[in-house]
py3Dmol code that shows the C-alpha trace and the ligand (Angstrom):
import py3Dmol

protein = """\
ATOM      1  CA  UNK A   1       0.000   0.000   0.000  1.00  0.00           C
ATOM      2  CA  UNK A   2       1.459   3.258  -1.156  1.00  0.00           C
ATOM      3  CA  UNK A   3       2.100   5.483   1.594  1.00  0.00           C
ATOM      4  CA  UNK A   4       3.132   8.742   3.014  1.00  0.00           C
ATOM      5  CA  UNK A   5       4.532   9.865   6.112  1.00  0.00           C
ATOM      6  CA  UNK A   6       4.238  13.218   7.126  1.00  0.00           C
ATOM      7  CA  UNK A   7       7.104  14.166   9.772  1.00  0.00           C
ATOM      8  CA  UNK A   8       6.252  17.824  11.225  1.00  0.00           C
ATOM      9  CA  UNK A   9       6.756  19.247  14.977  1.00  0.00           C
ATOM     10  CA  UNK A  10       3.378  20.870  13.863  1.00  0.00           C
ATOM     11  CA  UNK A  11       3.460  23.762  15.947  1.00  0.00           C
ATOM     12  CA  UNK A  12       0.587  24.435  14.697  1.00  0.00           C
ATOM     13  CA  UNK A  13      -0.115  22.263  12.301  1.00  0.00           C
ATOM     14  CA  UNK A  14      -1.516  24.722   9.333  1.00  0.00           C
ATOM     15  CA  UNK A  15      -3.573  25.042   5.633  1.00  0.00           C
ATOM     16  CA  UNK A  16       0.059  24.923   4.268  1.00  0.00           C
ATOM     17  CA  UNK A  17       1.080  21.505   5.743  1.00  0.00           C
ATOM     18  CA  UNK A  18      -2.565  20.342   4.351  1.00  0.00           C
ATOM     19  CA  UNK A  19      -2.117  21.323   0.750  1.00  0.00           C
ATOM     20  CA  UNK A  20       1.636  19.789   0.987  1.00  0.00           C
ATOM     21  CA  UNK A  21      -0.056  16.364   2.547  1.00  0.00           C
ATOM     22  CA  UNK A  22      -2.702  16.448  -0.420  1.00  0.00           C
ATOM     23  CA  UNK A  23      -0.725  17.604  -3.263  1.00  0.00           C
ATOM     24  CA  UNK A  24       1.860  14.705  -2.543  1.00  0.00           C
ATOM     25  CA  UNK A  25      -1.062  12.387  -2.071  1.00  0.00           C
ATOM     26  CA  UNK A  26      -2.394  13.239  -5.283  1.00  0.00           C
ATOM     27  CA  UNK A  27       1.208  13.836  -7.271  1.00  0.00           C
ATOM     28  CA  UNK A  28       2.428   9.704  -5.741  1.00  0.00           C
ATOM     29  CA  UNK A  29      -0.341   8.492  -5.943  1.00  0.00           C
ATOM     30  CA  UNK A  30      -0.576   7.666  -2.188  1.00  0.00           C
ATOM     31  CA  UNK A  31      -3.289   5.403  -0.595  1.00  0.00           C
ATOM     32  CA  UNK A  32      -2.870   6.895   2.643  1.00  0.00           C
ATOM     33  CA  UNK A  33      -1.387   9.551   4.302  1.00  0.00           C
ATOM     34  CA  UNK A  34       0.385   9.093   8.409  1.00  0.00           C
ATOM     35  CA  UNK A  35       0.945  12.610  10.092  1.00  0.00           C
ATOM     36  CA  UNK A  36       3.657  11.701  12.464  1.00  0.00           C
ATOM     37  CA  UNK A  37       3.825  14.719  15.092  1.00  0.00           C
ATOM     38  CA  UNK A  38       7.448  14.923  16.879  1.00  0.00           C
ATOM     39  CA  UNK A  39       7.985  13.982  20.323  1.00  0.00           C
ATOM     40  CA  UNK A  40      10.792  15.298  22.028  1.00  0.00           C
ATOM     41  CA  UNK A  41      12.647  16.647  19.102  1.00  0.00           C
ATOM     42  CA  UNK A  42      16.521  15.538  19.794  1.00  0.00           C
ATOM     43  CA  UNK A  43      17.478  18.524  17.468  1.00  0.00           C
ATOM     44  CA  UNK A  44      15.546  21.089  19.500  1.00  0.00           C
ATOM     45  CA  UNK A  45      16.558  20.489  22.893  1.00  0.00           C
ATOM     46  CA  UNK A  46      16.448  23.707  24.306  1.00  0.00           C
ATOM     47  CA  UNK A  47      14.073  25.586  22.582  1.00  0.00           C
ATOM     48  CA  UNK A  48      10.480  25.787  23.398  1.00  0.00           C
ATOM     49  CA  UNK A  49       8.199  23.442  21.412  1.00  0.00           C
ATOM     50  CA  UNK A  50       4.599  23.025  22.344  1.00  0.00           C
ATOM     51  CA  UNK A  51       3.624  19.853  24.192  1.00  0.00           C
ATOM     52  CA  UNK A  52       3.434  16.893  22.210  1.00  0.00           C
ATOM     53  CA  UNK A  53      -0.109  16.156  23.495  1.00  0.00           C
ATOM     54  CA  UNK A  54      -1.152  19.642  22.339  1.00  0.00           C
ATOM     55  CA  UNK A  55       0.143  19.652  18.837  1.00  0.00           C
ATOM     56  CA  UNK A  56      -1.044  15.605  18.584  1.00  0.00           C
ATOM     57  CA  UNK A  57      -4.447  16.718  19.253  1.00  0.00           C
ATOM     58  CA  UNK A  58      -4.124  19.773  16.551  1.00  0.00           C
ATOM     59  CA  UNK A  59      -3.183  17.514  14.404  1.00  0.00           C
ATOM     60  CA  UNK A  60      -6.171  14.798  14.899  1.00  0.00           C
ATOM     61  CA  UNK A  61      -8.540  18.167  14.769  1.00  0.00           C
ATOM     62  CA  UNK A  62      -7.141  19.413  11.279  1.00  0.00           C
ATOM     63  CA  UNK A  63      -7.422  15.876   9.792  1.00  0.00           C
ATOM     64  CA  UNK A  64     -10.154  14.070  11.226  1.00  0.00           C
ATOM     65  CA  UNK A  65     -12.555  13.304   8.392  1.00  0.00           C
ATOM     66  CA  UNK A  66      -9.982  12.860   5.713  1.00  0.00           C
ATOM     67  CA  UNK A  67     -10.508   9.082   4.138  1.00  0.00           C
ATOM     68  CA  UNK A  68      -6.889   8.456   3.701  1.00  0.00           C
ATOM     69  CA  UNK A  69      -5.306  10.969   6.473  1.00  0.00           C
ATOM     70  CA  UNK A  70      -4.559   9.375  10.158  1.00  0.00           C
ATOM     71  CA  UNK A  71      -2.253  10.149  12.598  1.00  0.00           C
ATOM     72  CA  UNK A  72       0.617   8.242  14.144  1.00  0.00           C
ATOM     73  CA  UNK A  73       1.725   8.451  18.391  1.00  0.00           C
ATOM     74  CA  UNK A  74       4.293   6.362  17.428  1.00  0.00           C
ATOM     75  CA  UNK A  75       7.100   9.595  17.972  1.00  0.00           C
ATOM     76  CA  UNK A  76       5.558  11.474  20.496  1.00  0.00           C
ATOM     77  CA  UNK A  77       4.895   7.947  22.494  1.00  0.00           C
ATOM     78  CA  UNK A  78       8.383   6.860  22.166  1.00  0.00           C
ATOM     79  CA  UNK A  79      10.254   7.388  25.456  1.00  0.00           C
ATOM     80  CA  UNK A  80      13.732   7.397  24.340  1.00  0.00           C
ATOM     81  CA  UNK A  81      15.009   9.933  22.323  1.00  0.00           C
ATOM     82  CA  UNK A  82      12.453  10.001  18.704  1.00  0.00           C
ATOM     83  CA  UNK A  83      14.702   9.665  15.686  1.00  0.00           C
ATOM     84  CA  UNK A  84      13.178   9.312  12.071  1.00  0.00           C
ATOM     85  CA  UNK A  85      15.406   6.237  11.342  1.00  0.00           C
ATOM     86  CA  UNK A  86      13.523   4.370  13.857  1.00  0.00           C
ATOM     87  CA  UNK A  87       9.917   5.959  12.732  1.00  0.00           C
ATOM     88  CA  UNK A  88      10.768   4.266   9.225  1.00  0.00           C
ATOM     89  CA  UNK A  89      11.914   1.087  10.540  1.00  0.00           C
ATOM     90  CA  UNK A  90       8.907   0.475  11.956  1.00  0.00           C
ATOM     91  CA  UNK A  91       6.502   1.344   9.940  1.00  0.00           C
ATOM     92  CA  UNK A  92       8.270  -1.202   7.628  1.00  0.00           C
ATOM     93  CA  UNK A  93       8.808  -3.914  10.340  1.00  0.00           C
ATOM     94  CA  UNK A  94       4.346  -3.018   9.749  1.00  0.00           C
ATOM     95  CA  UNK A  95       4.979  -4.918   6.555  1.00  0.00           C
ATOM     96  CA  UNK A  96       4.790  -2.016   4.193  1.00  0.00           C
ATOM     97  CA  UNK A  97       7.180  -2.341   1.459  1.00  0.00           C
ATOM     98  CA  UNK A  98      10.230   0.314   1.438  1.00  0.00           C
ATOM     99  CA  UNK A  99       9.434   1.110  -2.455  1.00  0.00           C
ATOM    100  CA  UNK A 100       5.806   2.018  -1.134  1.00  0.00           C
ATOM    101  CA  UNK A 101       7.116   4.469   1.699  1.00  0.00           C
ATOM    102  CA  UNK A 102       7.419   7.678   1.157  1.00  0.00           C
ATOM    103  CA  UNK A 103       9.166  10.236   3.828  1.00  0.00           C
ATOM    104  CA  UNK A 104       7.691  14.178   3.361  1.00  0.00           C
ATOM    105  CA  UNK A 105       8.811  17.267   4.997  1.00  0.00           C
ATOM    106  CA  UNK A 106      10.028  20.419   4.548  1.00  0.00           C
ATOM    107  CA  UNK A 107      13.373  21.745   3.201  1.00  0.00           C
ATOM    108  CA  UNK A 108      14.813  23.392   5.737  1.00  0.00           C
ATOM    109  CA  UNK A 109      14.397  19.946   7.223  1.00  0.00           C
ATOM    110  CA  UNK A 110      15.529  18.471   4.735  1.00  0.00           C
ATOM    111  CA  UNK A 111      18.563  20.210   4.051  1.00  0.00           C
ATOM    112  CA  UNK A 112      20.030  19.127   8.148  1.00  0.00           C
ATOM    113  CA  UNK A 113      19.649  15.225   7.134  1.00  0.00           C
ATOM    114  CA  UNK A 114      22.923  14.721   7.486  1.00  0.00           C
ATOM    115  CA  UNK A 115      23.012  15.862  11.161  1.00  0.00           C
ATOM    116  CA  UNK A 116      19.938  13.058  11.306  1.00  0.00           C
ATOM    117  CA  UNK A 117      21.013   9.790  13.517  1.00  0.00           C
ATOM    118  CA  UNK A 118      22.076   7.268  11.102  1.00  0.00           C
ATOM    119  CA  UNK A 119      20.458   9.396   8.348  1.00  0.00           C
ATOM    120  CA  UNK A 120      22.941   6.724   5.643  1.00  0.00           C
ATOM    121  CA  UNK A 121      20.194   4.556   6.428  1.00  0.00           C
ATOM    122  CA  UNK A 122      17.491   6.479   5.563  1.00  0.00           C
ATOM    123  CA  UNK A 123      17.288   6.459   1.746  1.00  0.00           C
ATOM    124  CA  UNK A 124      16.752   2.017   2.025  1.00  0.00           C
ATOM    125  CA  UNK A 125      13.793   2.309   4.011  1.00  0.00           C
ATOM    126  CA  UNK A 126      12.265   5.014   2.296  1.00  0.00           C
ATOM    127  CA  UNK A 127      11.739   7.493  -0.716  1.00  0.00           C
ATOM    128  CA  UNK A 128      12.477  11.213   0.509  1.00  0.00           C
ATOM    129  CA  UNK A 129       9.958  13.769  -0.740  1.00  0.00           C
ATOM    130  CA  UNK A 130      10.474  17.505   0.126  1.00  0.00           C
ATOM    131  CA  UNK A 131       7.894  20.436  -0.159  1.00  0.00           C
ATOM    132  CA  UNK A 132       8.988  23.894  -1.259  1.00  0.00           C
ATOM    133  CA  UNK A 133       7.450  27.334  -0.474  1.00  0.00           C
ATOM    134  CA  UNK A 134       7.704  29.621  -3.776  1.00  0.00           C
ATOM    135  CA  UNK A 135      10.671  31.204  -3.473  1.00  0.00           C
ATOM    136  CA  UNK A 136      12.616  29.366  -1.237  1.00  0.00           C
ATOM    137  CA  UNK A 137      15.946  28.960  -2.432  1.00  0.00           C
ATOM    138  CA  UNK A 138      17.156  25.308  -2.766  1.00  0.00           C
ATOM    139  CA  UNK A 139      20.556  26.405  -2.001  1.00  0.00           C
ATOM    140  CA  UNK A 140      22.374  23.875  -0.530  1.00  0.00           C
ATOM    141  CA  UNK A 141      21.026  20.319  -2.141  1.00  0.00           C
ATOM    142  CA  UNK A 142      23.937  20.337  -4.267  1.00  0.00           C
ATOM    143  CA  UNK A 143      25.751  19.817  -0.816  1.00  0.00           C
ATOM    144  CA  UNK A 144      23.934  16.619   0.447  1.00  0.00           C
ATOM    145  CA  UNK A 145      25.417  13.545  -0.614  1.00  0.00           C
ATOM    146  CA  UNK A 146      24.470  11.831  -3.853  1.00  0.00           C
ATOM    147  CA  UNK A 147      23.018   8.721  -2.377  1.00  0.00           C
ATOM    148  CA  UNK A 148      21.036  10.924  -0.872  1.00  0.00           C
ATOM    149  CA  UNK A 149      20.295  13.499  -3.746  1.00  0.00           C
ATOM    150  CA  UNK A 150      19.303  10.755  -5.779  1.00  0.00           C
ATOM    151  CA  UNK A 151      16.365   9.216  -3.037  1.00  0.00           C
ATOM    152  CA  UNK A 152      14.799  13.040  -2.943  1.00  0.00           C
ATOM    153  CA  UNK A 153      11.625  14.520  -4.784  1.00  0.00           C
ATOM    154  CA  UNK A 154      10.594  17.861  -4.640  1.00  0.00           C
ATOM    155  CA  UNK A 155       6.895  19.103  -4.680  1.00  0.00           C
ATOM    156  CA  UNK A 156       6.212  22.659  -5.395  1.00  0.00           C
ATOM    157  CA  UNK A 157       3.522  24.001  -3.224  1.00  0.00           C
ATOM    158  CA  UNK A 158       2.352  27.146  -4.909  1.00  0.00           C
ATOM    159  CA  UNK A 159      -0.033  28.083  -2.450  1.00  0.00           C
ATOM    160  CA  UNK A 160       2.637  26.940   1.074  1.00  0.00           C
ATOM    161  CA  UNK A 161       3.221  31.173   2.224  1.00  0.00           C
ATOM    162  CA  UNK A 162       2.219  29.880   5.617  1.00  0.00           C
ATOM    163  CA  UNK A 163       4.257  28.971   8.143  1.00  0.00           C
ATOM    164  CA  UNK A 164       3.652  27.569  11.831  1.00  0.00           C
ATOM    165  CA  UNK A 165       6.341  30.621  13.325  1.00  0.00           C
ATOM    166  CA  UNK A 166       3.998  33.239  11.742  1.00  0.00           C
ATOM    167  CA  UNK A 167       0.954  31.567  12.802  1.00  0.00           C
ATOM    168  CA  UNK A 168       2.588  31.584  16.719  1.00  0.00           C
ATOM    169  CA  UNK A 169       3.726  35.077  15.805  1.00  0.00           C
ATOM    170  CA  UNK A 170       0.052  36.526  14.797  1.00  0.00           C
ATOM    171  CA  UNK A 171      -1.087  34.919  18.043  1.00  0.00           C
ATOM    172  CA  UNK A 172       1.277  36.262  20.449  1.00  0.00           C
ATOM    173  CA  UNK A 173       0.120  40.088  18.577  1.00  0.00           C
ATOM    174  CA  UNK A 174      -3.468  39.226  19.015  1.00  0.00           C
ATOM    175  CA  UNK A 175      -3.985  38.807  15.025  1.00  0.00           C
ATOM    176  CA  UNK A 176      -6.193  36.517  13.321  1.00  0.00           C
ATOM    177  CA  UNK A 177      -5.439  33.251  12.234  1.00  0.00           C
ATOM    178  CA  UNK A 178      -8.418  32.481  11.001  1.00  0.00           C
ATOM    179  CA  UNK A 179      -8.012  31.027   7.368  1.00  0.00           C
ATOM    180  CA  UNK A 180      -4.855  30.136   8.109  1.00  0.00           C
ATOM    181  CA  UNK A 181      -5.400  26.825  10.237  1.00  0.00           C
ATOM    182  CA  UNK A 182      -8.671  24.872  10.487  1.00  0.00           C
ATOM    183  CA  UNK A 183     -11.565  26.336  12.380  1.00  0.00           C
ATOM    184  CA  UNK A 184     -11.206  23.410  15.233  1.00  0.00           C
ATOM    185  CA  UNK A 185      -7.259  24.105  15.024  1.00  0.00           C
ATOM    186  CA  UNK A 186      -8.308  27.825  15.789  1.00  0.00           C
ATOM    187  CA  UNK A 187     -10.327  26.871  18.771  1.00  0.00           C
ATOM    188  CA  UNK A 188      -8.179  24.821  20.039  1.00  0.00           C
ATOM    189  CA  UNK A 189      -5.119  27.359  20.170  1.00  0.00           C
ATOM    190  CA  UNK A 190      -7.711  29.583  21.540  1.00  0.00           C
ATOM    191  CA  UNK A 191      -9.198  27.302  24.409  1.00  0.00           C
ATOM    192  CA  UNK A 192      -5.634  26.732  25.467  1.00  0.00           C
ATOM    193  CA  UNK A 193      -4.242  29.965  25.646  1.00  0.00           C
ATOM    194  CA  UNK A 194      -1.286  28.716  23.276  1.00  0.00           C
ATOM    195  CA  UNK A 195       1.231  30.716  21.702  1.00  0.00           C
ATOM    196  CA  UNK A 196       0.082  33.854  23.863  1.00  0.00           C
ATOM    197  CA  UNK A 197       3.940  33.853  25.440  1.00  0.00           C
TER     198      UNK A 197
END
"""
ligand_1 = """\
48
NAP
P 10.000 21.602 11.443
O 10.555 22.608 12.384
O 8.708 20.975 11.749
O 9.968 22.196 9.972
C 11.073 22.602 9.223
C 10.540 23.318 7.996
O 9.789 22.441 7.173
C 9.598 24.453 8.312
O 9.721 25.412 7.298
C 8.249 23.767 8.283
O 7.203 24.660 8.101
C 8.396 22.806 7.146
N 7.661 21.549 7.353
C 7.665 20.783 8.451
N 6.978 19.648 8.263
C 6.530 19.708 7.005
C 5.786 18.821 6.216
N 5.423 17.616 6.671
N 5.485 19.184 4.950
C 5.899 20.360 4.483
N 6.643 21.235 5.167
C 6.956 20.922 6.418
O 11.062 20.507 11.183
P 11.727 19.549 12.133
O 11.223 19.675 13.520
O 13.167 19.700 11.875
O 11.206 18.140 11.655
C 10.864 17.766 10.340
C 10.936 16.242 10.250
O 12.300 15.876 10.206
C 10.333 15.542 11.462
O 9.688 14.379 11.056
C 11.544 15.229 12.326
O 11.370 14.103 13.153
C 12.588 14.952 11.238
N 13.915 15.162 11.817
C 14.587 14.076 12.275
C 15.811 14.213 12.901
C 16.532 12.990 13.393
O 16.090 11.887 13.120
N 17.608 13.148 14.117
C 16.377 15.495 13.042
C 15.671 16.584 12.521
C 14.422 16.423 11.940
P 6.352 25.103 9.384
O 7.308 25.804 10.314
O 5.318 25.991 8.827
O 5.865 23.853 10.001
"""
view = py3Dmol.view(width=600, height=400)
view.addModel(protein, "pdb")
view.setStyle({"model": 0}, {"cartoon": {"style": "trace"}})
view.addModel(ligand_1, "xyz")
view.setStyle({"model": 1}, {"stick": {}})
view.zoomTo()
view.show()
């Protein structure tokens, strides 16, 4: 079964993840889409990331009702330290076939894989698909290594402006987000006072 797993912190997940999720759906041909929310991001030790249980639930909110969408604890359950090495492994130990797994985030993400634990691994459990904002340089793919290079496909988002630190940015100022996240996701950031510091 063809299918996508979308890594994200999600802080808040956004319209702009969405139309990534769906336009790689459509562009792979993907039966199913797996948001995987981070846990304790290793890479982000000391900064200040949302608790996993809030962005989790943001992310069940902004999905729930989409056929092929669902949403994985298997990160944010995952005591140890969450690395995306072990994500893929398993959802293949699952049984799905590494030629039918598909890996999508963003560049910026992208472009630090080789920081990633045993990121040389990486490419054999999974195709790598990266989403683009319009305009944002790809400076710096010509630096990753080929094996790697050669694993990655890019999806231009035309419509991907948004981003989750301007969302957490607009609420901190008292702006709307509305039309930026999905009506429950607005209620929910709103209910729990998030972003507001
Ligand atoms: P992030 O802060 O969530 O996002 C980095 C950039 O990519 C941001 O511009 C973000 O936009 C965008 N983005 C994030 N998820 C996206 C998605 N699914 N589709 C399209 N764009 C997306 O990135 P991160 O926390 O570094 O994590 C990204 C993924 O890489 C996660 O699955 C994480 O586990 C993995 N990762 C693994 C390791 C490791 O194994 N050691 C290290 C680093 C990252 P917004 O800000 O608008 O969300």
């Amino acid at each position: 079964m063809r299918t996508g797993i979308m890594g994200g912190t999600f802080d808040p997940i956004h319209y702009g993840h969405l139309l990534a999720a769906e336009e790689a759906r459509r562009i792979l041909n993907l039966e199913r889409l797996i948001f995987v929310p981070t846990g304790d991001p290793p890479h982000k030790a000391n900064s200040r990331v949302t608790p996993s249980e809030d962005r989790y639930a943001m992310t069940l909110l902004a999905t729930a009702g989409v056929l092929e969408y669902s949403v994985s604890r298997t990160e944010i359950d995952r005591k140890e330290s969450s690395y995306t090495v072990d994500t893929l492994r398993e959802f293949v130990h699952s049984g799905i076939n590494p030629d039918e797994l598909f890996f999508i985030t963003g560049l910026d993400a992208m472009l630090s894989i080789t920081s990633w634990f045993e990121f040389e691994k990486i490419p054999e459990l999974c195709t790598l698909v990266t989403a683009r904002r319009p305009g944002y340089p790809v400076d710096g793919i010509e630096r990753l290594p080929k094996f790697i290079r050669d694993d990655l496909k890019y999806i231009e988002i035309p419509q991907f402006a948004i981003s989750s630190t301007e969302i957490r940015e607009r609420v901190r100022q008292n702006k709307g987000i509305r039309f930026l996240v999905p009506h429950l996701v607005e209620i929910y950031i709103m209910s729990n006072n998030l972003y507001k510091t």
